[in-house]
C-alpha positions in Angstrom: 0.0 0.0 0.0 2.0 2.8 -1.4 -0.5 5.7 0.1 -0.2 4.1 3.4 3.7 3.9 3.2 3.9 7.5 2.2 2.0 8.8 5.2 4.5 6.8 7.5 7.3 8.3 6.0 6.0 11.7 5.7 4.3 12.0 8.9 5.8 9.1 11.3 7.8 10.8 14.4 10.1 8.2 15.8 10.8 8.2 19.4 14.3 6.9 20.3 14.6 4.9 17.8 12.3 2.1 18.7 9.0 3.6 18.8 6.8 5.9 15.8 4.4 7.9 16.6 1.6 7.5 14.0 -0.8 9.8 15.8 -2.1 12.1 12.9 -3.4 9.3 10.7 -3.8 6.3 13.0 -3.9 6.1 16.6 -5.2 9.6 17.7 -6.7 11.0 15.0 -7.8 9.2 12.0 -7.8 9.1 8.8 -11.0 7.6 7.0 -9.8 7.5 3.4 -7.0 5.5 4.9 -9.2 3.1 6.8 -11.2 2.8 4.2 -8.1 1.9 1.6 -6.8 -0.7 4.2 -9.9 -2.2 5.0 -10.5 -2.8 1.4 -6.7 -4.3 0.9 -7.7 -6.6 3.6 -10.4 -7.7 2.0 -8.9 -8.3 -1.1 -6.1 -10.1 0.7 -8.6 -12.7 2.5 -12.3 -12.6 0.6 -11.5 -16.5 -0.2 -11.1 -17.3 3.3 -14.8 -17.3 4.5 -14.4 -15.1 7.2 -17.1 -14.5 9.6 -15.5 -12.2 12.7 -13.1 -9.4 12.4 -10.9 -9.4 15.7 -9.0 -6.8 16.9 -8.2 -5.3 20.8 -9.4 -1.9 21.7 -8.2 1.0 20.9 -5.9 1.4 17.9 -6.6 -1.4 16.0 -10.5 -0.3 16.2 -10.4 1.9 13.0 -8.6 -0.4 10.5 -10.7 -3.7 11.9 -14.1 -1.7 11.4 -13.4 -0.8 8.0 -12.6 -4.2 6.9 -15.3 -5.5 8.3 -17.7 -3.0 6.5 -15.8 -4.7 3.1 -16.3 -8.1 4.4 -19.6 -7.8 5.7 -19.5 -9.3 8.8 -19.5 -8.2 12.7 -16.3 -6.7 14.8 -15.4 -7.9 17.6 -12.4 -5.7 19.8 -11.1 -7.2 23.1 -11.9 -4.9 25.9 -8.9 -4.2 28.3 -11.3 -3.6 31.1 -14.9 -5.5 31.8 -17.6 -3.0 31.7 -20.4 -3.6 34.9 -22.6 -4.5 31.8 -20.5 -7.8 30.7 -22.5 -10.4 32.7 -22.1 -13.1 30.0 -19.2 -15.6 30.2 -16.2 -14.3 28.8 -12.9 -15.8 27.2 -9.7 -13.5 28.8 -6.0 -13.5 28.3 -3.1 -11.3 29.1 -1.1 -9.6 26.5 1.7 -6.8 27.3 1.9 -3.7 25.2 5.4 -2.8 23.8 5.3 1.2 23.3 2.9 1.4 27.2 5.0 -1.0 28.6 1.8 -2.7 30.3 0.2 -6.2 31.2 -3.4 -6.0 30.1 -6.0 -8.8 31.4 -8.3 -8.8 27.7 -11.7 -10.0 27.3 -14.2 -10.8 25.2 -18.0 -12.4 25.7 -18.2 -16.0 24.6 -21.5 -15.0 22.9 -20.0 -13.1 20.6 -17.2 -15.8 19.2 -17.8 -19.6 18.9 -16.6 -22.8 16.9 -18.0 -22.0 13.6 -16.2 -18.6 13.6 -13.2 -17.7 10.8 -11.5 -15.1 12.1 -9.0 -12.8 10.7 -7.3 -10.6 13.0 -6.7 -6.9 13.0 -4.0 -4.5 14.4 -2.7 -1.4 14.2 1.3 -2.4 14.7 2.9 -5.6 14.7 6.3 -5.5 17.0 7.0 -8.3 19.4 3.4 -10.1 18.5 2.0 -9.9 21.7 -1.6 -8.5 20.9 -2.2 -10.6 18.1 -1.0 -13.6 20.2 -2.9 -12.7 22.8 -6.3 -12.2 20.5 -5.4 -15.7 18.7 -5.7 -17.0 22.5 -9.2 -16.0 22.2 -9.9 -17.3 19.0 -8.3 -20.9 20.5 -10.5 -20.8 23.6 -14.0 -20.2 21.3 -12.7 -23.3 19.1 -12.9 -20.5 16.2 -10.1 -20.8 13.6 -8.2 -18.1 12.6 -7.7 -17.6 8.5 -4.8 -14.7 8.9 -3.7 -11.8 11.0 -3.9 -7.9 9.1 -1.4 -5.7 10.2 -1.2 -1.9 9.5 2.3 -1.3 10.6 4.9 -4.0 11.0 8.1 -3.3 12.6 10.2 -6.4 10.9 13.3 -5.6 13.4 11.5 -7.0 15.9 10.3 -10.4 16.3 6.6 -10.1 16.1 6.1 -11.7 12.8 8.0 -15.1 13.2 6.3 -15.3 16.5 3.1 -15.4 14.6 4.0 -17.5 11.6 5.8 -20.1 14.3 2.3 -20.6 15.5 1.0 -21.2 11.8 -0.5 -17.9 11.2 -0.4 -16.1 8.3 0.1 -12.6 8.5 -0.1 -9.9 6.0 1.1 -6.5 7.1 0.4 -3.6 4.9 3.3 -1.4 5.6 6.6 -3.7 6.2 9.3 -0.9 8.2 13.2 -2.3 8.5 14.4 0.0 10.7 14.0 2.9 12.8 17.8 3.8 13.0 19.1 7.8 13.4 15.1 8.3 13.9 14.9 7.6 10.6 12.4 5.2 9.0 13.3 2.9 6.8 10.9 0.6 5.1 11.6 -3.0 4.0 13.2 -3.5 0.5 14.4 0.2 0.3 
């Protein structure tokens, strides 16, 4: 996705060399025409897989998992990293740690909402040590759900998120491949 590498180039801040800031088009503020354009790639990526359940964890991956599931036609589901006094059901829960808030999060989701005959493909923002989505494929496991791929937005490919995943079997697709984040510099895969 060439529009979606240029707006990490041109507006990505990176922060000591290991983190970038994607606020103005991702994480804080959002850009809809972007969504939209990555939820459609996603689509196109997976529309032979059957998918029924779009899975992603609140917040960041929201935006991006919505708008592929408007092109896929099927529900969202987001982990919530908190259970609200409304959640009464039976829920499925994991723990996954956050790289750039250095925190442990106990996730959840209601067991109404994913179940054995789901096909899941999962949704995040960045992909860096592979903790969310291995976290969120913990769900899918515990529902008996299978999980068809995992979308990423951002990958940072210095870091050892994507052979995590693809050690467990998963295939991933990540839209926006970066090799480095050297002299605050971004460099993307293959440049």
């Amino acid at each position: 996705m060439e529009f979606l590498q240029q707006k990490v180039i041109e507006d990505g801040v990176v922060i000591d060399g290991s983190i970038l800031k994607v606020d103005s088009f991702l994480n804080h503020q959002i850009d809809a025409q972007l969504m939209n354009e990555i939820g459609k790639n996603l689509f196109e990526t997976y529309k032979d897989k059957n998918i029924t359940k779009i899975l992603t964890i609140e917040a960041s991956g929201i935006a991006p998992a919505i708008m592929a599931a408007l092109h896929f036609n099927v529900p969202c589901l987001f982990a919530k990293k908190a259970q609200p006094s409304t959640l009464t059901e039976e829920i499925y829960s994991t723990e996954i740690h956050s790289y750039t808030k250095n925190k442990t999060n106990h996730v959840i989701i209601s067991k109404k909402f994913l179940n054995e005959d789901d096909r899941v493909l999962i949704i995040d923002d960045f992909l860096a040590n592979g903790e969310a989505a291995l976290g969120l494929y913990s769900l899918v496991k515990q529902a008996g759900a299978s999980c068809q791929g995992v979308g990423i937005v951002i990958e940072k490919s210095f870091q050892k998120g994507r052979q995590r995943l693809i050690n467990e079997g998963l295939n991933v697709t990540s839209l926006c491949r970066i090799a480095s984040l050297d002299n605050n510099q971004v460099t993307l895969v293959g440049e």
